[in-house]
MIVOVO-437866 format. One line per 5 residues: number of its first residue (from 1); for each residue x, y, z of N, C-alpha, C. Coordinates in steps of 0.05 Angstrom, whole numbers. Each point is the difference from the previous one (the first is absolute). Layout:
! MIVOVO-437866
NUM> X:Y:Z:X:Y:Z:X:Y:Z; ...
This chain:
! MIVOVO-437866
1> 389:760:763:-23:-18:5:-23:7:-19; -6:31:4:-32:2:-20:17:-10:-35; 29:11:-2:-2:-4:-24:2:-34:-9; 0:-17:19:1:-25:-6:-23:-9:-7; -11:10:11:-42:2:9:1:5:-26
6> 3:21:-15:-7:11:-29:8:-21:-21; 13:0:4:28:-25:-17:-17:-21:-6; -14:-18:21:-14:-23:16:-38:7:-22; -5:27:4:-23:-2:-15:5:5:-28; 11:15:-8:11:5:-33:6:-30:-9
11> 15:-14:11:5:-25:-10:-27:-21:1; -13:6:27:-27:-14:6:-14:0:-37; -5:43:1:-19:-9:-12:10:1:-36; 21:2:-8:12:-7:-19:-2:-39:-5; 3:-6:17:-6:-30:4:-29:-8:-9
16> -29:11:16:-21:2:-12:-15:5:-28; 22:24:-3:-4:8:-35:10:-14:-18; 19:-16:12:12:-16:-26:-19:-35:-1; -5:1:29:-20:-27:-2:-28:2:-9; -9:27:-1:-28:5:-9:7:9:-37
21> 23:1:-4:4:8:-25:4:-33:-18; 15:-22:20:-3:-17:-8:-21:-15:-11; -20:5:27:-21:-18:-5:-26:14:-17; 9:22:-5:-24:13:-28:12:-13:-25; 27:-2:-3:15:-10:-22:-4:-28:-1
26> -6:-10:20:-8:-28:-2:-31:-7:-2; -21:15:6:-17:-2:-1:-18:8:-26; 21:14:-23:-21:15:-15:-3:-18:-22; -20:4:-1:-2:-20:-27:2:5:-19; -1:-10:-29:12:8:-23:-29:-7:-21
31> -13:-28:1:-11:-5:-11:-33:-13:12; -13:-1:-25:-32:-12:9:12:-26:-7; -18:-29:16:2:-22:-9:-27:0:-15; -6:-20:-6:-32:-13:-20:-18:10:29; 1:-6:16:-16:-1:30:-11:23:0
36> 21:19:-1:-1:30:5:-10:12:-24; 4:-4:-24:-15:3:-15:-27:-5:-1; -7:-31:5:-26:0:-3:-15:12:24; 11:7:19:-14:21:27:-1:23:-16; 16:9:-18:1:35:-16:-24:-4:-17
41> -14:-24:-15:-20:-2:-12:-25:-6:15; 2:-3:23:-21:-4:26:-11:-26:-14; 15:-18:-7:-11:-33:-8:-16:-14:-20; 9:29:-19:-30:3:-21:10:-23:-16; 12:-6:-5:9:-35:-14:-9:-22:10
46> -7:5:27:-15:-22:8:-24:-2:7; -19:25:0:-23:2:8:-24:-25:-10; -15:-5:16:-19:-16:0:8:-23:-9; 33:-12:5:2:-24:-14:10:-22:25; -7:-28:-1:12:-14:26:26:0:-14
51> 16:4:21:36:-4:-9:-4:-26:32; 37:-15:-15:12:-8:7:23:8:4; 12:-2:18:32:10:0:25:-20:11; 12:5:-19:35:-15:6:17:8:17; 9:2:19:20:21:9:7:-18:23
56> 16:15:21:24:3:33:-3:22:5; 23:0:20:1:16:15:10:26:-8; 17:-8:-28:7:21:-17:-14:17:-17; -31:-4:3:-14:16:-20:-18:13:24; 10:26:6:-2:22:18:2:29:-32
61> -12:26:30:-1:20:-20:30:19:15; -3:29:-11:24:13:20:-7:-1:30; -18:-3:1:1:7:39:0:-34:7; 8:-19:-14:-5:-28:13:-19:-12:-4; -26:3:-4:-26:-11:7:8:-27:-31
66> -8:-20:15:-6:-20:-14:-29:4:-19; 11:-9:-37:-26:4:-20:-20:-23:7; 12:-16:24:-25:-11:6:-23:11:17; 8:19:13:-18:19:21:-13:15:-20; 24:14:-14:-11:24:-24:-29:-8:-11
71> 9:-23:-16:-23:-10:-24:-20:-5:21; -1:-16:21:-26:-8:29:-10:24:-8; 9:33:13:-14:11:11:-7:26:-17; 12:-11:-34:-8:25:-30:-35:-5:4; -13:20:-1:-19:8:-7:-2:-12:-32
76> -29:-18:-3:-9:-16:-22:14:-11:-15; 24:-10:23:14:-25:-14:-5:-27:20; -2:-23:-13:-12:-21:17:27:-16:5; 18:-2:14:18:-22:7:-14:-31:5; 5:-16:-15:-13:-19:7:13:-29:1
81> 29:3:-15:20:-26:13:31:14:0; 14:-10:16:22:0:-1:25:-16:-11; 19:-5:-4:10:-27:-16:39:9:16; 2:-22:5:27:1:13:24:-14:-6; 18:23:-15:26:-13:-12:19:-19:27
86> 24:-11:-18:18:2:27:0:19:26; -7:-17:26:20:17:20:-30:5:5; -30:3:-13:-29:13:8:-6:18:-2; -15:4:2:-15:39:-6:12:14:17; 1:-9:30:6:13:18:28:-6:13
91> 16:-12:-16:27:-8:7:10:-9:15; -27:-23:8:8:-20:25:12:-32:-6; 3:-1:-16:13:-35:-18:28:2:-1; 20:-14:4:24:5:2:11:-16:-31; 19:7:-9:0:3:-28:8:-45:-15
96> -20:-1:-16:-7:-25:-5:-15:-12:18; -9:9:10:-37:-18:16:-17:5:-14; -13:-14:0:-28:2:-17:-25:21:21; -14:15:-24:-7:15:12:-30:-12:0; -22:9:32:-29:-22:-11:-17:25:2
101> -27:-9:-14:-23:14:6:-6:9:19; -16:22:5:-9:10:28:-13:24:-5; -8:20:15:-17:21:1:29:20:24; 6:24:-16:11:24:-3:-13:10:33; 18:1:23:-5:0:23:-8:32:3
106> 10:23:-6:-5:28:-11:-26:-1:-10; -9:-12:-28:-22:19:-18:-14:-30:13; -2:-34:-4:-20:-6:8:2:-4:-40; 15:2:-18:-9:-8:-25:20:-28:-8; -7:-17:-11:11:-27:-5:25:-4:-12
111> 23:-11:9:24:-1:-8:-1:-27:-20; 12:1:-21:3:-23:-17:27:-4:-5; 11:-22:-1:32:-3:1:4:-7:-30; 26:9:-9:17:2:-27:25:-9:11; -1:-10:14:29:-19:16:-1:-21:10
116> -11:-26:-5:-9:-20:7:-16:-24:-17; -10:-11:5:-5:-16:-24:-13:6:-25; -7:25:-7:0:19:-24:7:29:-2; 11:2:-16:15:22:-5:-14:26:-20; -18:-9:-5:-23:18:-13:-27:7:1
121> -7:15:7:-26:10:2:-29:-16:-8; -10:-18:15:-19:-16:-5:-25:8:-21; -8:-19:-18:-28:19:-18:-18:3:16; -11:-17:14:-17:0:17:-6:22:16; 24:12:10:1:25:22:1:19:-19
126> 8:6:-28:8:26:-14:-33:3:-11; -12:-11:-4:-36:-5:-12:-8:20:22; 5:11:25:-10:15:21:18:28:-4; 17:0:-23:15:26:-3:3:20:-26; -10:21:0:14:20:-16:23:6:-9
131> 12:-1:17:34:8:-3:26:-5:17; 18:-11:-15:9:-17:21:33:20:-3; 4:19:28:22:14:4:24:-3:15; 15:6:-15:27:-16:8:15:33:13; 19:-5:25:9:17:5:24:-15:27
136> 29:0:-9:18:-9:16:21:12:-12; 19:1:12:37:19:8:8:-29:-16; 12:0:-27:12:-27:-9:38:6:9; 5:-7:-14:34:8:12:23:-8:-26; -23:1:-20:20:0:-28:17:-21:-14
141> -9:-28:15:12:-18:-5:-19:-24:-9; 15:-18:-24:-23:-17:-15:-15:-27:29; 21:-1:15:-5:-25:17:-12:2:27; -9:22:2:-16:14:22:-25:-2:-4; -19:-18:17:-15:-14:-10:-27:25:-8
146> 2:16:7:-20:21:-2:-19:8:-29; 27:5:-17:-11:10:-27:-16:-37:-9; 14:-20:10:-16:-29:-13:-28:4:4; -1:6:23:-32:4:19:-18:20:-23; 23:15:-3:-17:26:-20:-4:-6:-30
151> 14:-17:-6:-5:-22:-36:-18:-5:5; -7:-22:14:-19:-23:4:-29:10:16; 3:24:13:-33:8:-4:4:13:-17; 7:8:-21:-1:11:-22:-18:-18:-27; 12:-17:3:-16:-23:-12:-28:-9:4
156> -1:-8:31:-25:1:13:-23:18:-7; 18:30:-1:-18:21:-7:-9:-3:-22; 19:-5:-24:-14:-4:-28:-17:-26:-1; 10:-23:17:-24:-16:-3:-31:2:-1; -4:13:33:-22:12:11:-9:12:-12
161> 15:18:-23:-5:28:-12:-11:20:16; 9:10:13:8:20:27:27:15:-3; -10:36:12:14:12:-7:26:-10:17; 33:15:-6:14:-8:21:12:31:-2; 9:9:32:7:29:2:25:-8:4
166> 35:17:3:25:0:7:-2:26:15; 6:6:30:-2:15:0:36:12:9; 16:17:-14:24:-3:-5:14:12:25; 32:-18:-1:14:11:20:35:1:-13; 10:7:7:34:2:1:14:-27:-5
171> 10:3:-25:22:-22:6:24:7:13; 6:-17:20:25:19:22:18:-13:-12; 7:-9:-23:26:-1:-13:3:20:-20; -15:16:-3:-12:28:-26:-5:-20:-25; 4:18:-20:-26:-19:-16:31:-3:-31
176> 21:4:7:26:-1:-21:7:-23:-6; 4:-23:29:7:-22:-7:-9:-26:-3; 8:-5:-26:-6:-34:-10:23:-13:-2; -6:-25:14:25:-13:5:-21:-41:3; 14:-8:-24:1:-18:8:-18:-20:-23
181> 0:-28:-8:-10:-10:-22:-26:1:2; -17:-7:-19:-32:-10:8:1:-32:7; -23:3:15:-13:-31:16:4:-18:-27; 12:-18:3:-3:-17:-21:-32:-20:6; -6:-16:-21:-32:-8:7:9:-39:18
186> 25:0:1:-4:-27:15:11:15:25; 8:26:24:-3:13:18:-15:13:8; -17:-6:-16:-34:20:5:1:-14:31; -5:19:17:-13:-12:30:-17:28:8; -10:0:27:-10:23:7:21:20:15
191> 27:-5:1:22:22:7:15:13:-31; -7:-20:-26:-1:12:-29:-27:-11:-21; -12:20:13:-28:-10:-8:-6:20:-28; 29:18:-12:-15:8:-33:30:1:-17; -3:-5:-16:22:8:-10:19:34:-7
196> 0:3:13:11:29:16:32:-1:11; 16:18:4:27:4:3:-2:-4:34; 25:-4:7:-1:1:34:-4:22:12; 11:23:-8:1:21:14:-23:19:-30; -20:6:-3:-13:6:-20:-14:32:-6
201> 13:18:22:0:30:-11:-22:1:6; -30:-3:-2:-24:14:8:-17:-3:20; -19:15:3:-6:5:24:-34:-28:3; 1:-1:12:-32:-23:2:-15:9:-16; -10:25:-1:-25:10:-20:13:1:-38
206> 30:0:-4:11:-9:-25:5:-22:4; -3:-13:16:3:-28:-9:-9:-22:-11; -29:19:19:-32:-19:-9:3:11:-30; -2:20:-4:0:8:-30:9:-12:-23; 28:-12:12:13:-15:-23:-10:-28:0
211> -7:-6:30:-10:-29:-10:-29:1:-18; -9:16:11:-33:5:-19:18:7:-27; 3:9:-12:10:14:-28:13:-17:-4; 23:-17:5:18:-22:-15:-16:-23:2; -22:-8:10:-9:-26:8:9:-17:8
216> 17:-1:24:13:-18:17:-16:-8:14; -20:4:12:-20:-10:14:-13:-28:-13; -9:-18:22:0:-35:-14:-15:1:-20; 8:-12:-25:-24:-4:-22:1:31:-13; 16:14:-4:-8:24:-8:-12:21:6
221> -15:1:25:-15:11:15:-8:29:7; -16:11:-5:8:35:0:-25:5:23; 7:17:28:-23:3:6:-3:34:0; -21:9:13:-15:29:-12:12:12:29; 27:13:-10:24:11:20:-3:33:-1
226> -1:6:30:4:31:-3:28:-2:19; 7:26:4:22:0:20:-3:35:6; 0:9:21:4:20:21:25:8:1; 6:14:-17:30:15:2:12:18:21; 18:-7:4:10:21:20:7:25:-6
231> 5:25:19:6:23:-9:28:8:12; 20:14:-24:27:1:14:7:-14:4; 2:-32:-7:34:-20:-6:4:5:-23; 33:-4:-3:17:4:-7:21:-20:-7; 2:-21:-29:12:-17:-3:17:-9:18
236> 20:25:1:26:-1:11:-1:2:29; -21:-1:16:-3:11:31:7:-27:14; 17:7:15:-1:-16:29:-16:-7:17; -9:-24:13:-23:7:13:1:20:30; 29:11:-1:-4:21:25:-2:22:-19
241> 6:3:-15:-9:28:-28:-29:2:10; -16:-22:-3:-35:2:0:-15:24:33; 22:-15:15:-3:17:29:-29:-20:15; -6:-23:-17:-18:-15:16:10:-15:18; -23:-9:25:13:-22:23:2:-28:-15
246> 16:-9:10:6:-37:-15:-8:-16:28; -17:-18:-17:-19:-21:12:19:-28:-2; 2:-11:13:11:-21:-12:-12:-20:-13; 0:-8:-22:-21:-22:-23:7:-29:11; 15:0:16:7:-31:20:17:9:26
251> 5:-15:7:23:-3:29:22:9:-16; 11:-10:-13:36:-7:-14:1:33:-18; -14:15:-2:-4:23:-19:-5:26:20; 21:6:23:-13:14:20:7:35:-3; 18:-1:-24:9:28:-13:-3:-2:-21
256> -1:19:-21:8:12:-22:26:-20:-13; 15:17:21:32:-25:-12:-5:-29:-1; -17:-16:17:-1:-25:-7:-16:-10:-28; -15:10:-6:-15:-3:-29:17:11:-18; 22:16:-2:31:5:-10:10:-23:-12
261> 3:-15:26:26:-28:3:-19:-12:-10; -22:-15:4:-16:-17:-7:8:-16:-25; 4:20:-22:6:-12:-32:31:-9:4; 19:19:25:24:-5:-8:12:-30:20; -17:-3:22:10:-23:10:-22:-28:1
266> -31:11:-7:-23:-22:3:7:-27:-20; 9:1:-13:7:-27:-19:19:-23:21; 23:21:-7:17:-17:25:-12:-16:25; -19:19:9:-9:-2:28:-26:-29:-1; 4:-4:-26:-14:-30:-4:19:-20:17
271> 24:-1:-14:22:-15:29:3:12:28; 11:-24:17:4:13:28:35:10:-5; 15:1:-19:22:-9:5:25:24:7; -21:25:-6:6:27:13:-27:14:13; 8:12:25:-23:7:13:0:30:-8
276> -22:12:-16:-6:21:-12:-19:18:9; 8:6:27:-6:27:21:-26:-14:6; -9:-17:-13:-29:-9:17:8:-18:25; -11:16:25:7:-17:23:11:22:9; 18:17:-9:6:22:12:-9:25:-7
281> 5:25:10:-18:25:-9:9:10:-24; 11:-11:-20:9:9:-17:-10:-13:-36; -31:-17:10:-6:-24:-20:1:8:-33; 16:-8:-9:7:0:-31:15:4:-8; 16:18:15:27:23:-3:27:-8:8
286> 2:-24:12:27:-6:7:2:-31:-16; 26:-18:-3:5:-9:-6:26:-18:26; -3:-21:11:14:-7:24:-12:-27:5; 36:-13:12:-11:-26:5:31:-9:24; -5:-27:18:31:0:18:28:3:-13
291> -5:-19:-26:29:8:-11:16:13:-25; -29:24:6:15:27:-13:20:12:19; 28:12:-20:16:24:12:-24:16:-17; -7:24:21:-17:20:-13:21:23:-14; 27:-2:11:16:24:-17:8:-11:-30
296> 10:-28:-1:3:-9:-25:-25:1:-22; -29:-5:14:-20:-1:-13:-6:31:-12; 5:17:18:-9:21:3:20:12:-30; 31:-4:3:19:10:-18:-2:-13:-27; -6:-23:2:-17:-16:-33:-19:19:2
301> -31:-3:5:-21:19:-20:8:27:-6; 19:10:16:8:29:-3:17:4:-31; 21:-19:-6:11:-3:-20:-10:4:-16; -41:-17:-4:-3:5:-21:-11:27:-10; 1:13:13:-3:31:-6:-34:1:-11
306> -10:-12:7:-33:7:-6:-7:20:6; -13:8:-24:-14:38:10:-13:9:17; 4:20:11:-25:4:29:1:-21:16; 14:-12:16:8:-18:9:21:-13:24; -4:10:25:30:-7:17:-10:-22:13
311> 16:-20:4:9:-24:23:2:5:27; -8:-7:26:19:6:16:-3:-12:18; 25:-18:14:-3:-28:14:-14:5:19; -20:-12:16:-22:-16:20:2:-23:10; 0:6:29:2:-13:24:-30:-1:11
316> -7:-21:0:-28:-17:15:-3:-19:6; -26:-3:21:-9:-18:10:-31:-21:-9; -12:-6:-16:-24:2:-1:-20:-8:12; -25:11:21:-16:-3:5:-14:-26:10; -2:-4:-40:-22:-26:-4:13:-5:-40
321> -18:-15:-4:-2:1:-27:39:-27:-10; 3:12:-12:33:-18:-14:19:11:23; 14:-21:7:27:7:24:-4:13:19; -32:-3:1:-11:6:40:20:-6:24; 8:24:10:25:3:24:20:-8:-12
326> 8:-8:-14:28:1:-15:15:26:-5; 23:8:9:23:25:-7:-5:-8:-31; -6:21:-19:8:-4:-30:18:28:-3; 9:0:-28:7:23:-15:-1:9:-32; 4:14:-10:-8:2:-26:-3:28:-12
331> -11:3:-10:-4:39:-6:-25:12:-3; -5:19:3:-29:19:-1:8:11:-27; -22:5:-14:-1:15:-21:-5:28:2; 6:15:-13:-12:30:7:7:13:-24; -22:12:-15:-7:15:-22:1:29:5
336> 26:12:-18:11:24:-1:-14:16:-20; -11:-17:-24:-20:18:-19:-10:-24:-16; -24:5:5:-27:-19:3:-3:-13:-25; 8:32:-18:-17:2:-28:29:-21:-19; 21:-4:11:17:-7:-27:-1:-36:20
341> 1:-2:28:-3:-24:9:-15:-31:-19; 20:-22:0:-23:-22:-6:-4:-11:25; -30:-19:-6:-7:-14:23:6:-25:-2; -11:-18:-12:-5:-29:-1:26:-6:-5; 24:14:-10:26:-14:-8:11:-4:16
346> -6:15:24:19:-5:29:-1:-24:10; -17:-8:2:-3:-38:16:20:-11:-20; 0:-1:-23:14:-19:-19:32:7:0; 3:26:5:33:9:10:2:-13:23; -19:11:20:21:-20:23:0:-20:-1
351> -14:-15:-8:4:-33:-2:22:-5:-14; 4:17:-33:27:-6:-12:17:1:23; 4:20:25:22:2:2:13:-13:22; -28:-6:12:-2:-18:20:12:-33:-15; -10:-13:-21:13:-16:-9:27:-4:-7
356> 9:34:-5:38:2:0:12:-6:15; -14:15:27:18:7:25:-7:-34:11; -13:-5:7:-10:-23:14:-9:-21:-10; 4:-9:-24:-7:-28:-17:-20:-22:17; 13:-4:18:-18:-21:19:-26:8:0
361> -14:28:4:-25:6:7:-7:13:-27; 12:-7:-25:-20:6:-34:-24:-5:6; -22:14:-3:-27:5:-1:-11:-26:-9; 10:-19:-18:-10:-17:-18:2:-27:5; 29:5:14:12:-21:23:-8:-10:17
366> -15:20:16:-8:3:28:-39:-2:2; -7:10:-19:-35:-2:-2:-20:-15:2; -17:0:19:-11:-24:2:-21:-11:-25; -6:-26:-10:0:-8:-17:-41:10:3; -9:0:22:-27:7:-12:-7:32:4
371> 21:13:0:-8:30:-8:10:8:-23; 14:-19:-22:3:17:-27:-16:2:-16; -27:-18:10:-23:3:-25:-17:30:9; 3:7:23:-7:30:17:18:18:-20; 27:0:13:19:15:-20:-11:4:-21
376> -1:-20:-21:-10:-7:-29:-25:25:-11; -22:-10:24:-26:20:-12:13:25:14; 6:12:18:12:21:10:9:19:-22; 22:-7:-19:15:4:-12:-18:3:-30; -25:-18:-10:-15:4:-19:8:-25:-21
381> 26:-5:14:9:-13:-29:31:-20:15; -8:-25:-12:19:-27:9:37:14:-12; -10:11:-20:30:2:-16:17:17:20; -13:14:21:13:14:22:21:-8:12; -3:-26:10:5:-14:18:21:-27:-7
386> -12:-1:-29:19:-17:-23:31:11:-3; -1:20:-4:27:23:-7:13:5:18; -9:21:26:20:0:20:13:-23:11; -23:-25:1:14:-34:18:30:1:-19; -6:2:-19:26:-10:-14:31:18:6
391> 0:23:1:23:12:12:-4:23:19; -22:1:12:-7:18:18:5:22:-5; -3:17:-31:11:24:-10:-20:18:-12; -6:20:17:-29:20:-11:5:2:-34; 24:8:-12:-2:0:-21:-7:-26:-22
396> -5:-11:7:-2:-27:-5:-31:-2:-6; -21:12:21:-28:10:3:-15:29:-16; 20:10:3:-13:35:-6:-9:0:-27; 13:-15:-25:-14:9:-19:-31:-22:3; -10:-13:8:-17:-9:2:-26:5:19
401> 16:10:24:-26:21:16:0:27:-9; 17:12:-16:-13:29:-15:-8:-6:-20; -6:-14:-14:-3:-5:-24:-28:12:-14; -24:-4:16:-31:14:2:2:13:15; 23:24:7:-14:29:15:-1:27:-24
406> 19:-3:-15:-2:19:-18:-37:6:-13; 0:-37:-11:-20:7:-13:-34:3:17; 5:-10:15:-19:5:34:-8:30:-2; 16:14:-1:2:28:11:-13:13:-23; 5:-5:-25:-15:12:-15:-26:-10:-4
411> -8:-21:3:-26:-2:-4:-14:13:25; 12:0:28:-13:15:24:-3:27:-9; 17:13:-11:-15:29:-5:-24:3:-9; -7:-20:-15:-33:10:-8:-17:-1:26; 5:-4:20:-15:-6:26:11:20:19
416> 12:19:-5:13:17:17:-19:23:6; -6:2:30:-32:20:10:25:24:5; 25:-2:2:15:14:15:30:2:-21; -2:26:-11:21:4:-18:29:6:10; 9:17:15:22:13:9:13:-17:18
């Protein structure tokens, strides 16, 4: 009996040590964001100037605190508007509502909306500002409406001629991969609002950089850009490498892994015609619909032997969203090594293969006729959508969405805050 008793606490507290060992390993952090930085300079970039700020719920420091509290309560910094992307400052808009004016229920300082019937920072309101600071968790993708928000007061800024700050964060896809054509200029919308790759390797504070320095900004436009670098990222880092907490930058983005899938299933997810984990807890990452076999599906993408890369058939129900309470099936994706993985090619495989196995439900066949002009700007470019209709064959596409990443990538290095 006592030695059961012993047995019973050794294991107890062996149990303890491994959960307190966990959660230091989960808790430590790796890196400063722009936030944390500009707290390490006690705000001296912004002293005595009225700022404005861009941000959600995602522009917090390491302990959480929203940079909208921060900047309120910096010593001889004047917060004096706020401006609210998708989703609001405070991440109360559910994703495509327009966001309205109002006064910041916390500080009591004036919310101005960038989601609703203008999308840019009014002159009128920037004439009352010094500096207009941008700080949000983007998620590395061209059609996420965030970095648009971040062009277009960019412009504003150079209009006004007012400074504009970046204050930098993690791209949680690391900063390696470019994937994907540039915005062509008749898909210019505000989900491809520059001509930039889909998946485009840098982080918000190199991004602004390139658009200031290449002059993609409307008219040529350059405004008087600083950016807040971070300390300790690391091209190649994961965003669980960083050891920061993840905010979610919308509803549909509630991990790490979903801003993953994002590039590899969000195109598709313009159709209803596979339900792509949104609706279920799995949003971006699965691939499923009633009349998938998920083992046949599962044993096609597997074939194709994609790098870093396993299939593996899924059984669901969803929620809400495409095939709400419907039994579906189909496959989960799951990434064995990150670094040799592609993203955006996966939607266009399973559809190839979905068109093999199942002809009746071809992507091209089946699509409803007023979401291919969505598709269209989605994608950057009509010729997308031109190519696959005709035999539903990724190869058929690929040399035309890689076509501007090679040379993408080199011109981004001159903008690179972050070498390794």
């Amino acid at each position: 009996m006592i030695r059961g008793m012993k047995l019973v606490r050794w294991s107890l507290t062996c149990l303890l040590c491994l959960m307190a060992s966990m959660s230091a390993n989960a808790t430590r952090i790796r890196i400063k964001t722009g936030i944390e930085v500009l707290k390490e300079q006690r705000f001296r970039p912004l002293q005595g100037k009225r700022v404005g700020l861009i941000t959600n719920p995602t522009g917090v420091d390491n302990e959480l605190r929203s940079t909208v509290d921060l900047l309120n309560e910096a010593p001889g910094v004047k917060l004096v508007a706020l401006f609210g992307p998708e989703h609001g400052v405070r991440g109360n808009m559910h994703a495509g509502d327009n966001v309205q004016d109002n006064l910041d229920e916390q500080t009591g300082v004036p919310v101005y909306s960038l989601f609703g019937s203008s999308r840019k920072p009014a002159k009128e309101i920037l004439q009352g500002i010094d500096v207009l600071v941008y700080d949000i968790q983007d998620i590395g993708c061209r059609s996420f409406t965030y970095i648009s928000t971040m062009g277009l007061a960019m412009e504003a800024a150079a209009q006004a001629g007012i400074e504009f700050m970046v204050l930098d964060r993690p791209n949680p896809l690391g900063g390696r991969k470019v994937e994907g054509c540039l915005t062509e200029s008749d898909c210019t919308s505000f989900v491809s609002q520059f001509p930039i790759p889909y998946v485009y390797g840098l982080t918000c504070g190199e991004l602004a950089l390139l658009l200031n320095g290449e002059h993609l900004l409307s008219d040529g436009l350059a405004c008087h850009l600083s950016v807040i670098k971070m300390k300790g990222w690391k091209r190649g880092m994961t965003y669980a490498e960083t050891g920061l907490q993840w905010v979610p930058p919308s509803p549909h983005i509630p991990q790490p892994s979903s801003a993953v899938g994002y590039p590899m299933s969000g195109i598709m997810g313009e159709f209803n015609y596979m339900n792509i984990g949104v609706g279920y807890t799995l949003p971006f990452q699965m691939f499923a619909a009633p009349w998938v076999d998920a083992g046949r599906l599962a044993q096609a993408m597997n074939a194709l032997q994609l790098p870093g890369i396993i299939f593996r058939p899924i059984y669901a129900k969803p929620f809400y969203a495409a095939m709400q309470g419907e039994q579906v099936q189909g496959v989960q994706v799951h990434f064995t090594d990150y670094d040799r993985a592609p993203l955006t090619p996966i939607q266009f495989l399973v559809a190839q293969e979905v068109a093999r196995l199942w002809p009746e439900h071809a992507l091209f066949r089946v699509a409803e006729e007023k979401r291919l002009r969505m598709f269209d700007i989605v994608c950057g470019s009509r010729e997308i959508r031109k190519r696959f209709s005709e035999r539903h064959n990724w190869e058929d596409v690929r040399p035309y969405w890689e076509k501007d990443a090679d040379a993408f990538r080199q011109v981004s290095k001159k903008y690179y805050l972050y070498k390794k």
